[in-house]
C-alpha positions, 0 to 999 in steps of 0.5 A, a space after each residue: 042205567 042206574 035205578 031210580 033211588 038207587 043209592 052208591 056207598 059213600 065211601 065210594 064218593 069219598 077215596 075218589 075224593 081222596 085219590 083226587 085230592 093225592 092227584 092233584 098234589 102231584 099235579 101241583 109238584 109238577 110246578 114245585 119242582 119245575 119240570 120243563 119241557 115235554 116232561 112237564 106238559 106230558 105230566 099235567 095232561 096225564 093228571 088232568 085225564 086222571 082227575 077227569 076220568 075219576 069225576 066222570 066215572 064216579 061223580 058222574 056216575 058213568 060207571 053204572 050206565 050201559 055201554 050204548 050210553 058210554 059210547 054215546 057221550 064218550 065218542 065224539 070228543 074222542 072222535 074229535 081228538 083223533 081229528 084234531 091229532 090228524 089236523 096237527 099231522 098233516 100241519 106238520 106234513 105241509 110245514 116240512 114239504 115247504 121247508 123242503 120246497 123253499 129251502 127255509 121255514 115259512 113259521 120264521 117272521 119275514 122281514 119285508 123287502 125295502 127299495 
């Protein structure tokens, strides 16, 4: 853990200010030159885990901590994320098991029957 007092450069602070500021700009161009699809969405998670990683590391000074401590704060998103992706998974499994089941997706509005 940092000690009491201790002080990091400045300059530090400041090129992860600058890497930040160049991150988002190519955050931004992800809008400017209208990517679409999967490229998008793959382009704006990867610069949003980027800019957080950068604040978390420096500005939060998780680079000077132990790793129990890292460990401890950093697993259970992580825990939760690979929960969430087993969740989304198995979502998938069940979606296609019907489709085979039924002979058409249950995600389609069903229209109801008139007498």
């Amino acid at each position: 853990m940092a000690e009491e007092g201790q002080q990091h450069p400045i300059k530090i602070y400041l090129w992860i200010w600058l890497l930040l500021f160049v991150v988002s700009f190519f955050s931004y161009m992800v809008d400017y030159l209208q990517f679409q699809g999967a490229l998008r969405w793959t382009l704006i998670l990867v610069f949003m885990f980027v800019k957080a990683g950068f604040i978390v590391a420096i500005f939060m000074h998780m680079q000077w901590e132990r790793l129990a401590l890292k460990l401890a704060i950093l697993g259970p998103p992580v825990a939760i994320l690979v929960l969430i992706w087993l969740m989304s998974y198995e979502g998938f499994y069940i979606e296609d098991s019907r489709v085979e089941y039924y002979g058409e997706s249950t995600m389609e509005p069903q229209t109801p029957a008139h007498h």
